[in-house]
C-alpha positions as CSV (number, residue, x, y, z in Angstrom):
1,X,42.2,22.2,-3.1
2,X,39.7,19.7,-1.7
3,X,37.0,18.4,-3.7
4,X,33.2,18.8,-2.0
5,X,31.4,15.3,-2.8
6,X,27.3,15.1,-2.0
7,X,26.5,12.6,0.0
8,X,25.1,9.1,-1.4
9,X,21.7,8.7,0.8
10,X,19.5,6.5,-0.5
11,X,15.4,7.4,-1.0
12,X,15.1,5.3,2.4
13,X,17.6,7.8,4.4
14,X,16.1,10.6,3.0
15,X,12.7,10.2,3.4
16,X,14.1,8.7,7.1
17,X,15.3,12.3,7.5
18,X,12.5,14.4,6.0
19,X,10.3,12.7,8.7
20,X,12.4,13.7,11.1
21,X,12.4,17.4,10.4
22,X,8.9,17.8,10.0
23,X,8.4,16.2,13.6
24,X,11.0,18.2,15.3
25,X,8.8,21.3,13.7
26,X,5.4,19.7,14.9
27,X,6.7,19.1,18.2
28,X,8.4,22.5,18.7
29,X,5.1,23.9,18.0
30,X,2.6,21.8,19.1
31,X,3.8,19.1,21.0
32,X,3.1,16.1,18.9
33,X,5.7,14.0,17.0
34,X,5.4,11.9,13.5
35,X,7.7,8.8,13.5
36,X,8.6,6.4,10.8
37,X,7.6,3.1,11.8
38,X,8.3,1.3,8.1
39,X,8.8,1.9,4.6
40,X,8.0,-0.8,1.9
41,X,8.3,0.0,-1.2
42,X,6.4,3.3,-2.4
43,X,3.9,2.9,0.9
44,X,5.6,4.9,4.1
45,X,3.9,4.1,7.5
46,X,3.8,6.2,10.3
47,X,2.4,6.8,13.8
48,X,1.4,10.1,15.5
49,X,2.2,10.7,19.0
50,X,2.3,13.2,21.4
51,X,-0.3,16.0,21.2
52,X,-1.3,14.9,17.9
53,X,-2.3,11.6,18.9
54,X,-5.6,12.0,20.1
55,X,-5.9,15.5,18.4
56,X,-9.5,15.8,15.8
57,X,-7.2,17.3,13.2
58,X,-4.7,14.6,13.6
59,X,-6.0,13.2,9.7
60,X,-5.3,16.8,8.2
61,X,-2.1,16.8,10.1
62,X,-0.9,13.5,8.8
63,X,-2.2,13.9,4.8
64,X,-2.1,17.5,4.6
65,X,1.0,18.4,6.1
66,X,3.1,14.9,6.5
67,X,2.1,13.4,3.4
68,X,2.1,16.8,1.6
69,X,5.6,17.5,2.5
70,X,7.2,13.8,1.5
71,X,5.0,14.4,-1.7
72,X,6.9,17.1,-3.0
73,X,9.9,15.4,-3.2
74,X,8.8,12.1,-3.5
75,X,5.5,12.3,-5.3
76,X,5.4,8.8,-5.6
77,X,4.9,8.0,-2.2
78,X,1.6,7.0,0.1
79,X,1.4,7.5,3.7
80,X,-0.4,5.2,6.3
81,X,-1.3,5.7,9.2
82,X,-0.2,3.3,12.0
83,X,-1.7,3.4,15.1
């Protein structure tokens, strides 16, 4: 019988990945991206591109739906912008 072990990812990694999956989503379905530039300490920096770059709404996109989502797992966390 084999033993299933979690994987060890550290907050970096998985905040890393989280990002990831909520840009594949925006950029299936709108055609913009979110991309971690940085992380330094409890401060996570990102850039917009794509469709979402120029976009009026790109501010509600970014602390509505980006920092909202990173927030429920790590509700320590504040997102910048980067541009």
């Amino acid at each position: 019988m084999k033993i299933h072990v979690e994987p060890d990812f550290s907050r970096d990694e998985q905040i890393a990945g989280l990002i990831e999956q909520i840009s594949a989503y925006i950029e299936q379905y709108h055609h913009g991206t979110v991309s971690l530039v940085a992380i330094e300490g409890d401060v996570v920096k990102v850039r917009l591109g794509g469709a979402c770059q120029d976009c009026h709404l790109s501010e509600q996109t970014l602390q509505g739906w980006v920092a909202g989502t990173i927030r429920q797992f790590f509700p320590e966390i504040n997102l910048e912008a980067v541009h």
